[in-house]
C-alpha positions in Angstrom: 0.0 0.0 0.0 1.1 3.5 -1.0 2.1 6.5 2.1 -0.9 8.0 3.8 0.4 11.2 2.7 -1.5 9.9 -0.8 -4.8 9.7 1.1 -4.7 13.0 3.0 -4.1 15.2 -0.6 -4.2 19.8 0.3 -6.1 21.0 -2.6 -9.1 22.5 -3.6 -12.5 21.7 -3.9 -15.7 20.5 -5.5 -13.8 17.1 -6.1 -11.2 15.6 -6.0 -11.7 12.8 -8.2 -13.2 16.1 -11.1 -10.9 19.2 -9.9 -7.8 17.6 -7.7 -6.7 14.7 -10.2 -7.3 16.4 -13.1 -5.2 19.7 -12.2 -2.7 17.2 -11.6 -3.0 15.4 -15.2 -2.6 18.8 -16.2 0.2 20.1 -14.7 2.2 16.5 -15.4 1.2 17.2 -18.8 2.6 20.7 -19.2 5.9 19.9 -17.6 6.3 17.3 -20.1 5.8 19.9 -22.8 6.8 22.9 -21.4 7.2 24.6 -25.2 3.9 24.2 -26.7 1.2 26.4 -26.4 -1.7 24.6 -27.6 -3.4 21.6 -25.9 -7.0 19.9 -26.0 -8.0 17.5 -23.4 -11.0 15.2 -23.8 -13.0 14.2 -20.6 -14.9 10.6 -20.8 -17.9 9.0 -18.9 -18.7 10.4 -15.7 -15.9 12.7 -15.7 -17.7 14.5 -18.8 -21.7 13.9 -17.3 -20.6 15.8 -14.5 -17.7 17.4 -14.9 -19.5 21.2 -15.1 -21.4 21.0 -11.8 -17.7 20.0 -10.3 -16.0 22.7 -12.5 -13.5 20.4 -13.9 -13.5 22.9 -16.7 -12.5 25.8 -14.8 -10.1 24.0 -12.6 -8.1 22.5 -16.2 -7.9 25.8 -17.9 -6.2 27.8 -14.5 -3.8 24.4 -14.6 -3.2 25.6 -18.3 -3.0 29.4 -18.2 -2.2 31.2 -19.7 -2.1 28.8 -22.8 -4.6 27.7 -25.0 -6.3 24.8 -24.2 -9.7 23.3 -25.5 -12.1 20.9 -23.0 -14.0 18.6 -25.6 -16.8 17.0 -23.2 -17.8 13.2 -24.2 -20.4 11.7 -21.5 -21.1 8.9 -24.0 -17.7 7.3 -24.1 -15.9 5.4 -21.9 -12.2 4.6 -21.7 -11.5 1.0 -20.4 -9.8 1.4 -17.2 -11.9 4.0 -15.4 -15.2 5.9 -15.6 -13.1 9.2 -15.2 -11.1 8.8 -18.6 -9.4 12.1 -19.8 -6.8 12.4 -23.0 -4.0 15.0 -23.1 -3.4 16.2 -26.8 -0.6 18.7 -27.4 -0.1 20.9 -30.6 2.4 22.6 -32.5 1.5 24.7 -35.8 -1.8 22.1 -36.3 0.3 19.1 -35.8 -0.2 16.6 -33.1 3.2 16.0 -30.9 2.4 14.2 -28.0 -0.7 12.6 -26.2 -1.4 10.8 -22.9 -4.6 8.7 -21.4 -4.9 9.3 -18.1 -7.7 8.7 -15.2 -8.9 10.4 -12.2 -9.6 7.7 -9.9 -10.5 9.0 -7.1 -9.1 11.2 -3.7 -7.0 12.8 -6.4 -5.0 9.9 -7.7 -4.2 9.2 -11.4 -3.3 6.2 -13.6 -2.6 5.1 -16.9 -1.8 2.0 -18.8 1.7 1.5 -16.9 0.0 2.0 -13.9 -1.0 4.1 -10.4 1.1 7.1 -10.7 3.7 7.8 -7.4 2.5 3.9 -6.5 5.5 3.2 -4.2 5.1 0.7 -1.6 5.2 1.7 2.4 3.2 -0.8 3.4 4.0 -4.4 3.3 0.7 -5.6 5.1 -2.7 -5.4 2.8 -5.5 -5.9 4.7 -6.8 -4.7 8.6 -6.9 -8.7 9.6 -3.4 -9.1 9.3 -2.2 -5.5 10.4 -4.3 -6.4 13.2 -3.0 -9.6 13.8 0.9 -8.2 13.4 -0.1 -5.6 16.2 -1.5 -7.3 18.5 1.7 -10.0 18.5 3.9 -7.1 18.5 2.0 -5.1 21.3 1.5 -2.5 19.0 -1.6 0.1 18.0 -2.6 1.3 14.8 -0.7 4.5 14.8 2.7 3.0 16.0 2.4 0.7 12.8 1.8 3.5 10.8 5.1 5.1 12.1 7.3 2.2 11.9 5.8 2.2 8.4 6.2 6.1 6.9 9.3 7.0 9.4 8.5 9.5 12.2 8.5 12.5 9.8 4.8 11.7 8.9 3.8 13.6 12.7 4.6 17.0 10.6 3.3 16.1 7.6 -0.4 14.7 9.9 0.2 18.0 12.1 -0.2 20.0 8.7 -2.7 18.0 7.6 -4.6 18.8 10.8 -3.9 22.5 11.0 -5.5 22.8 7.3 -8.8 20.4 8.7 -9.4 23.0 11.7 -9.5 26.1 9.5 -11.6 24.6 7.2 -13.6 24.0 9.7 -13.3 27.9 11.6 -13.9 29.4 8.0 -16.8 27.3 7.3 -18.6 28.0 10.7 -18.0 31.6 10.4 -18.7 31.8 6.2 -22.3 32.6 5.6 -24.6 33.4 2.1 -25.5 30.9 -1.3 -22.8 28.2 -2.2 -22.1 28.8 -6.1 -24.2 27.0 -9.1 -27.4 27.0 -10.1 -29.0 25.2 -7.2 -28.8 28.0 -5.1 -28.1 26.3 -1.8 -27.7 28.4 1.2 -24.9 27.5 4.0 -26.7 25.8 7.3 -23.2 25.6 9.4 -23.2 28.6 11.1 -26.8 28.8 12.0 -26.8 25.2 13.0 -23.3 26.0 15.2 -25.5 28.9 16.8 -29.0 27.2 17.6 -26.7 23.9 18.7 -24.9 26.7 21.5 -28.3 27.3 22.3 -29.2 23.8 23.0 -28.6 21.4 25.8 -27.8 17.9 25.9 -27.6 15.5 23.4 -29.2 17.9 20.8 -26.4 20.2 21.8 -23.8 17.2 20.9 -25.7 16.2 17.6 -25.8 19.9 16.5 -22.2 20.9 17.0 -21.0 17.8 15.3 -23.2 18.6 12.7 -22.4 22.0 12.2 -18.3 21.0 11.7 -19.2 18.4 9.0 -21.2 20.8 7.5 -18.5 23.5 7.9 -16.2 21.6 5.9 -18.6 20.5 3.6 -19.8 23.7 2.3 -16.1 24.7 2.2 -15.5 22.2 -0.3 -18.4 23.6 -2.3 -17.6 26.9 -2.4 -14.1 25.6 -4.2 -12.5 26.3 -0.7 -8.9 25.1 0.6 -9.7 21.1 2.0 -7.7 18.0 3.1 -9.5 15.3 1.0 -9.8 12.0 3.9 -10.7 10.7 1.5 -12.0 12.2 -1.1 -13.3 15.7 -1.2 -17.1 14.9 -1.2 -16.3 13.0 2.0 -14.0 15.5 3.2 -16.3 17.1 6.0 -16.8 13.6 8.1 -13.9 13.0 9.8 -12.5 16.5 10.7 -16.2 16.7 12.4 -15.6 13.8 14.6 -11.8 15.0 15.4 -12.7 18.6 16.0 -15.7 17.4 18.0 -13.5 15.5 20.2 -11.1 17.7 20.6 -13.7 20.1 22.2 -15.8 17.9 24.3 -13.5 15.1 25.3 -10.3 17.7 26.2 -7.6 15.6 23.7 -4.5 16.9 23.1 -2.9 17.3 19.3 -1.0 14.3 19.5 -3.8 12.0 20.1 -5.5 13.5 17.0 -2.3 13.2 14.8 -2.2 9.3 15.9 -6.2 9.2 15.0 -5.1 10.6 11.4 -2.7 8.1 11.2 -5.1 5.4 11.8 -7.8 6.6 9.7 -5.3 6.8 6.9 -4.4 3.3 7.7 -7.8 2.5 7.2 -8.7 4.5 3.8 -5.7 3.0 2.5 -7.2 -0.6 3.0 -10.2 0.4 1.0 -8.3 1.9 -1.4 -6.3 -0.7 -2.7 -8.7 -3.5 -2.1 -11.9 -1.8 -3.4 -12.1 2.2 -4.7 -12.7 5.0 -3.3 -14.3 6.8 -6.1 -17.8 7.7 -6.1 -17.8 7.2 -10.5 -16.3 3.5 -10.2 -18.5 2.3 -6.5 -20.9 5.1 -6.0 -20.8 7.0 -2.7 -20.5 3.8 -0.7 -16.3 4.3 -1.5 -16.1 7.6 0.0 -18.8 8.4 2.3 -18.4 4.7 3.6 -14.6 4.7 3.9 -15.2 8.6 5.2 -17.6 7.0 8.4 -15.3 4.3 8.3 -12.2 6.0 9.3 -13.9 8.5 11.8 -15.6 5.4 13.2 -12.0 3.8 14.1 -10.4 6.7 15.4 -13.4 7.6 17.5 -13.0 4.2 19.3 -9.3 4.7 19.4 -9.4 8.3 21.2 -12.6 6.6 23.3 -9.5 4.1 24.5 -11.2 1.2 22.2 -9.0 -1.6 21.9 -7.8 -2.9 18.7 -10.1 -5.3 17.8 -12.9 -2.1 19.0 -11.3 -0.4 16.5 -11.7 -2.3 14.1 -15.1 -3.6 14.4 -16.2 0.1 14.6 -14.6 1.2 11.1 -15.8 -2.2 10.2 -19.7 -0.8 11.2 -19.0 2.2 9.6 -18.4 0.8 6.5 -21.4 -1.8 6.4 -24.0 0.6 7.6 -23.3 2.5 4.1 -23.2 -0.4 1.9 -25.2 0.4 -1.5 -25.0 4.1 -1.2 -25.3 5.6 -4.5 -23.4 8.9 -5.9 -26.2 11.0 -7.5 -25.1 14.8 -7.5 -27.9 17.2 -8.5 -27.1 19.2 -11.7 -23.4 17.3 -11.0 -23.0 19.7 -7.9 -20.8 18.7 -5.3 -23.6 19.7 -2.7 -27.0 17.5 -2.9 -26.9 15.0 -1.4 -22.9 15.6 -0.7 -23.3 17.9 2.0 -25.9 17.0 4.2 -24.7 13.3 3.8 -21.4 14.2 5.3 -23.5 15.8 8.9 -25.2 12.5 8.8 -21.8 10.5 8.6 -20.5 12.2 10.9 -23.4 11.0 13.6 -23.1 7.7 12.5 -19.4 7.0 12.8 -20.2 8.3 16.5 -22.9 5.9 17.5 -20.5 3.2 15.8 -17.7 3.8 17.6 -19.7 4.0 21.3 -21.7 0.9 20.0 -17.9 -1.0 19.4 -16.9 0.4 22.6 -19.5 -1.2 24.7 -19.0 -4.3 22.8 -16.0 -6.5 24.1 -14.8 -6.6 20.3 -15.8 -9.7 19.0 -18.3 -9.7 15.7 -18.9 -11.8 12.9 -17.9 -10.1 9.3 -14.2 -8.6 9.6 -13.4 -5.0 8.0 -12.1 -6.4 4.9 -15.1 -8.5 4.0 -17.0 -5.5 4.2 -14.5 -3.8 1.9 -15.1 -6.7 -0.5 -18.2 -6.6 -0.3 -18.2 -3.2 -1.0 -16.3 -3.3 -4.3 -18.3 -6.5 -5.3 -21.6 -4.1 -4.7 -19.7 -1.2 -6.2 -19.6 -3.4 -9.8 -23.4 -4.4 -9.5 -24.7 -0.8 -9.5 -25.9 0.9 -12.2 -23.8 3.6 -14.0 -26.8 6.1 -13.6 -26.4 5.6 -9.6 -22.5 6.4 -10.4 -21.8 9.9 -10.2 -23.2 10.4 -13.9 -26.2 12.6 -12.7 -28.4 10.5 -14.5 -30.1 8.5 -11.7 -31.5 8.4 -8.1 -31.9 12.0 -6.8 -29.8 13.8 -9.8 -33.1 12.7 -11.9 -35.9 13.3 -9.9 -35.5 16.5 -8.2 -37.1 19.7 -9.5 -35.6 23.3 -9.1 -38.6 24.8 -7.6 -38.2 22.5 -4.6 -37.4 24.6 -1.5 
């Protein structure tokens, strides 16, 4: 498995599958041909269907300026390797000189026919069963793996990570007005933050942990600076739950940098044993791994034990099983944003639920991720971020 530095990617949103990967396509592309001033790139499948509502358009040509480049959309087609298909064409005086196939498959990453780009191997281990079982006969948790793993430089790369999570958050709660598009979608975090001070209790609890999902969430929307964890559309669930903790439950910074660690640990399982993009398994890849990760690192800060841990993440990933990825008008903001509050809540109750529990349960963490991915290749392409299907279909702009 690849560093958790690739599942924890700075950037900016909607998406990072539509704006994050394909800025990076681009700005490989130009460095190979630093000379030319003409270029065309051709989006594919899903990237195409919705690639407006996520301004992939926008994002490619500030990657290009200030040279020429032309975005030819093609829903209809779709390259073999991924839903999220794009092809580089550069020109000089009319003449074709050099073209690459690339996709965007998801959190950011890219590959092409020779491969995952920047696919070097950290971690020996595949899957949570046998990390788990090299842990717990080495007297080790998740996080210390993940150090002996990445080398103890990945604390300042995690306390970055963090530091970028918590302003998102700040901004968000303070930001106010319409999030951008046609929907016309006002921002709730700041009024929920304020009715939830007002509150008492658990609504109190529900509504500030709402309100931070949200937060980052609408963030992302608005095109605003995110940590994708682990993809942007999921971004808002697990910065919730850390921020959340940090405030009620008194942690210090290093107990959320060992969280990060872990909940990277976990994306990472999902990401090489199943997806984590929304066009290839629907939203079960990254609002499930999102709830997931926040789920495991909730029982880990709660003082969980390993096998807690697991069986939390391993809830919070089951309990989204057959989520779909149908963006209205291709927006990253119905259901996106709301969907990440209510992730949020239910990596919570997963974690507490684990935590009463003495650990034991009967389907492991990684037959949920297969499961997953097997579920991921039965759904339908219109429930697969095309904005053809499910909500994307059947709502109506006059709906309040």
């Amino acid at each position: 498995m690849q560093s958790i530095r690739e599942i924890y990617k700075i950037g900016y949103g909607p998406s990072s599958s539509h704006a994050i990967g394909p800025v990076r396509a681009s700005v490989i592309f130009l460095e190979k041909n630093p000379e030319i001033e003409n270029f065309k790139v051709t989006l594919y499948g899903s990237l195409a269907a919705t690639g407006k509502g996520h301004q992939t358009d926008v994002a490619i040509e500030k990657a290009f300026s200030p040279k020429n480049v032309e975005i030819i959309w093609n829903a209809e087609e779709e390259l073999p390797l991924h839903p999220n298909g794009m092809l580089f064409e550069a020109f000089a005086d009319d003449k074709k000189i050099d073209e690459w196939t690339v996709y965007s498959i998801g959190g950011g990453d890219l590959r092409d026919d020779t491969g995952i780009l920047n696919d070097e191997v950290v971690y020996k281990h595949k899957t949570l069963s046998d990390i788990l079982e090299y842990c717990s006969g080495n007297g080790k948790t998740f996080w210390e793996y993940v150090e002996d793993c990445e080398g103890p430089e990945i604390w300042d790369f995690l306390k970055d990570v963090w530091g970028i999570m918590k302003s998102t958050i700040v901004q968000g709660l303070d930001n106010e007005g319409v999030l951008p598009g046609e929907i016309k979608l006002p921002r709730k975090a700041s009024n929920y933050f304020m009715k939830a001070q007002n509150s008492k209790g658990a609504m109190q609890n529900q509504g500030m942990l709402f309100s931070f999902a949200l937060a980052v969430s609408e963030e992302n929307a608005a095109g605003g600076e995110i940590v994708t964890a682990p993809t942007c559309g999921s971004s808002g669930v697990l910065p919730a739950i850390l921020y959340y903790l940090e405030r009620e439950e008194h942690i210090n910074e290093s107990k959320i940098y060992r969280a990060l660690a872990t909940a990277g640990l976990i994306a990472n399982i999902v990401k090489r044993n199943a997806s984590i993009s929304g066009a290839e398994v629907g939203c079960q890849g990254e609002i499930g791994t999102a709830c997931a990760m926040a789920a495991g690192i909730a029982a880990q800060i709660m003082g969980g034990s390993l096998r807690q841990i697991e069986y939390a993440a391993e809830m919070g990933f089951e309990h989204n099983l057959g989520l779909t990825c149908d963006p209205v008008l291709g927006y990253v903001q119905i259901p996106c944003i709301e969907r990440n509050a209510i992730a949020a809540g239910k990596a919570l109750e997963c974690a507490v639920y684990a935590l009463f529990s003495d650990g034991g349960h009967k389907i492991s963490f990684d037959e949920a991720v297969k499961t997953m991915a097997e579920t991921g290749r039965d759904i339908q392409s219109a429930y697969r971020e095309t904005g053809i299907g499910g909500l994307a279909k059947n709502w109506k702009p006059f709906h309040k």
